[in-house]
C-alpha positions in Angstrom: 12.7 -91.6 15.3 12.7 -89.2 12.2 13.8 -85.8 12.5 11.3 -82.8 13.1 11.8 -80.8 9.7 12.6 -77.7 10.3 10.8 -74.7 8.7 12.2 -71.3 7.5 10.3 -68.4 8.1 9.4 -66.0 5.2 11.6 -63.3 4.8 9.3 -59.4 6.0 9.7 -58.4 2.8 7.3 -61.4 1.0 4.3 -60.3 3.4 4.7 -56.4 4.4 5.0 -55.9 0.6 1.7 -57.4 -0.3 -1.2 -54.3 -0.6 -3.7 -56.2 1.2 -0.9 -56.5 4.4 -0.1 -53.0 4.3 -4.3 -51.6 4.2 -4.2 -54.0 6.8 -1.7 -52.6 9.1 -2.9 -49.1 8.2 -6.4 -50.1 9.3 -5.3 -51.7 12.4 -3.2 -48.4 13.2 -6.3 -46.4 12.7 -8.2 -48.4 14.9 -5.4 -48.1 17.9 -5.2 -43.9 17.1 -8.2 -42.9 15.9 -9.1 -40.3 17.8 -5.5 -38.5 17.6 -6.5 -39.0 13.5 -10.2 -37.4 13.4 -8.6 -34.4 16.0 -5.9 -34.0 13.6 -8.3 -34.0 10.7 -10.6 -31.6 12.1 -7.6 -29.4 12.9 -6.5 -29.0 9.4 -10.1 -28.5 8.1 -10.5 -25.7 10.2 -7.3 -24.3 9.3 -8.1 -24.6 5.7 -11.8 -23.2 6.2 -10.3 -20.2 8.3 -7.7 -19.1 5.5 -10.4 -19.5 2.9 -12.5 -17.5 5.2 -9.9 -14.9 5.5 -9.5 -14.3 1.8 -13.4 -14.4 1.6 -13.7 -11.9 3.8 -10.5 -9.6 2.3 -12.0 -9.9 -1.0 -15.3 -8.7 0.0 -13.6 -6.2 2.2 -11.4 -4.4 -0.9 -14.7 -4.3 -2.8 -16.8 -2.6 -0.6 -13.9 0.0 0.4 -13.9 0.7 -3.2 -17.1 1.2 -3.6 -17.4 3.6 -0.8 -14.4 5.2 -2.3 -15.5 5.6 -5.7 -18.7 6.9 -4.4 -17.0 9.9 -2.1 -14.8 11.0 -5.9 -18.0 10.4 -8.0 -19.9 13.0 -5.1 -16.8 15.3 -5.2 -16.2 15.8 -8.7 -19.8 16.9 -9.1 -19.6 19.3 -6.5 -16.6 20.8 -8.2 -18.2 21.3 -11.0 -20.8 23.1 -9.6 -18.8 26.9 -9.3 -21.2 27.7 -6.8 -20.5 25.2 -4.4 -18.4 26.0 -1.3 -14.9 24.2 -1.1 -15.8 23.7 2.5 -18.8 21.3 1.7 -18.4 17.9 3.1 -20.7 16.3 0.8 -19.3 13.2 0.5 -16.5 13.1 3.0 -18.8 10.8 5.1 -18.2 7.9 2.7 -14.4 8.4 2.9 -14.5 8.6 6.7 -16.1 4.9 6.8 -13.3 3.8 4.5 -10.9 4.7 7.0 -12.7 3.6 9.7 -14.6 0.2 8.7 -11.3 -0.5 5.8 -8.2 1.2 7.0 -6.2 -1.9 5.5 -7.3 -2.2 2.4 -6.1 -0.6 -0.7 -8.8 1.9 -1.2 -7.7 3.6 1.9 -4.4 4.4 0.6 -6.4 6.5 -2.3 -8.4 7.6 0.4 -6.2 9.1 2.9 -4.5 11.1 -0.6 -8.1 12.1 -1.3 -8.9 13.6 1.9 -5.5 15.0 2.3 -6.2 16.6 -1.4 -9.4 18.0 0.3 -8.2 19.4 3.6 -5.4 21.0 1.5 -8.3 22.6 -0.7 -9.5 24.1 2.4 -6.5 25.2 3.8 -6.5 23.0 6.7 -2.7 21.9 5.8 -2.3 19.9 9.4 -5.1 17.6 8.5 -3.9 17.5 5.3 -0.1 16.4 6.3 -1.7 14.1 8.8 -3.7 12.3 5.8 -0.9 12.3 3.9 1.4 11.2 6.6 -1.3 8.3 6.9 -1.3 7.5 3.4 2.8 7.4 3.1 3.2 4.9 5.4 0.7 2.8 3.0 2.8 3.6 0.2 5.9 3.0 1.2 6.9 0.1 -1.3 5.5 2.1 -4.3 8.0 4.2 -5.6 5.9 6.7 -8.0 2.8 7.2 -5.3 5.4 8.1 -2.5 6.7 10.8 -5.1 3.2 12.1 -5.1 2.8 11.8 -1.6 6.0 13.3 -0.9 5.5 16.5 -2.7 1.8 16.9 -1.4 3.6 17.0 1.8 6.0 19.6 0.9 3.4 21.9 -0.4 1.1 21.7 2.6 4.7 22.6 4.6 5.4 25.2 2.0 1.7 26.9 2.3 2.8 27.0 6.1 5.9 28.9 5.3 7.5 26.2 6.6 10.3 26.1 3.8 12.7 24.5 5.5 10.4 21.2 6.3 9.4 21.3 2.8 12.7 21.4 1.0 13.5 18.5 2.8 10.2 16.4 1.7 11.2 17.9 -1.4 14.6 16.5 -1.1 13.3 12.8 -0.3 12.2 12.5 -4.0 15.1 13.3 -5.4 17.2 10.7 -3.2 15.0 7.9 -3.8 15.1 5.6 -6.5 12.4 6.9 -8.6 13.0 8.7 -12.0 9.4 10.7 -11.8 8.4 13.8 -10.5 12.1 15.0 -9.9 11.9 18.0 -12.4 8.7 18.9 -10.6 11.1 17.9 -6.8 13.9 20.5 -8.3 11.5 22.8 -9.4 9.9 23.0 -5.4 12.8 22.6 -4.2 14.0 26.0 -6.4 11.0 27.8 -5.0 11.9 26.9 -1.4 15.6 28.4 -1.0 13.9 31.5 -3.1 11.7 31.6 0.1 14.2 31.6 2.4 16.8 34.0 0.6 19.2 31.4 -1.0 19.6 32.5 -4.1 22.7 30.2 -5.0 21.1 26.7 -4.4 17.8 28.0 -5.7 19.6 29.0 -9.0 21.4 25.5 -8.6 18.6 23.9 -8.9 17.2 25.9 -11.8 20.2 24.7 -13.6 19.5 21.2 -13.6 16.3 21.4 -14.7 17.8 23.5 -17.7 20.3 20.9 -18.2 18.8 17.9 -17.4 14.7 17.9 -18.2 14.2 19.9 -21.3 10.9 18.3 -21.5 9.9 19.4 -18.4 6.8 21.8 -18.1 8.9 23.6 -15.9 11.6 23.6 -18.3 10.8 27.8 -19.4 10.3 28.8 -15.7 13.4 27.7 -15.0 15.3 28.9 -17.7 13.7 32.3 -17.5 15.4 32.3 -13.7 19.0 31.1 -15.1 19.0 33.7 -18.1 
């Protein structure tokens, strides 16, 4: 009786690497998890729609902010050109109050909250204007140059309060931070605060270093005129 020949099977590699056995194997996986495929497919569609949606919608946001923005300065620089007009007129104001309110995160509420603050100070209303201002430096925290502003708007509201202690230290701020503006102008305050409150010697101090230190300062005369 002959021998049954033996067969050897063929190794995995000579069928799983052939592309119509994989698309095969991939079709037949589909068809056991299809359903786990279309809700993971629908899943990341949506995902995809809402963050395009997102920066849709934070696009359109900025724009109108700025609008509404530019539209309050364009309404306020007319008034004050008009000598006539009362610093008390709110014409205007209403477009900066729906920035802050329909906007508040976008970047045209930063300008805003400076602008009203500006405003408020104009009026003499200097604890609305700190609290704009207030606002508006927590907004500007990572920009080094708008804080400076920010900072010294601060101090001046505190100084027009005869609060001169508050305001030398708002003052103060600016020159410890990192940035090189508006610290002839921070020395300068800062000079006219310990005048304020009788400190002749660290007022003069500061007089000094302007002297010394910014000769092409605006303030540079002022100062000098106090040293000599």
């Amino acid at each position: 009786m002959a021998k049954k020949k033996r067969t050897i099977s063929k190794p995995l590699s000579a069928v799983s690497d052939k592309p119509g056995s994989i698309l095969l194997r991939w079709k037949e996986f589909a068809d056991q998890h299809k359903n786990w495929i279309y809700g993971t497919l629908a899943g990341v569609i949506i995902i995809i729609a809402g963050i395009f949606g997102i920066r849709y919608y934070s696009a359109v946001s900025q724009d109108r902010a700025y609008v509404l923005y530019e539209k309050g300065m364009e309404i306020r620089r007319e008034l004050e050109l008009k000598k006539d007009t009362p610093s008390t007129n709110r014409t205007g104001i209403d477009a900066f109050d729906e920035v802050l309110t329909r906007y508040p995160d976008t970047e045209a509420a930063k300008l805003t909250c400076i602008a009203y603050g500006d405003y408020e100070y104009g009026n003499g209303n200097y604890d609305q204007a700190i609290a704009h201002y207030l606002q508006a430096l927590k907004a500007v925290e990572s920009e080094p140059l708008m804080k400076a502003f920010v900072l010294n708007s601060i101090g001046y509201c505190y100084e027009e309060k005869k609060d001169y202690k508050t305001a030398s230290g708002y003052f103060t701020k600016i020159l410890d931070s990192e940035n090189k503006m508006l610290k002839d102008l921070a020395h300068f305050s800062l000079a006219r605060a310990y005048e304020a409150m009788g400190d002749a010697p660290d007022a003069l101090s500061q007089y000094e270093i302007i002297v010394k230190d910014y000769p092409d300062s605006i303030h540079f005369q002022a100062a000098e005129e106090s040293v000599y």
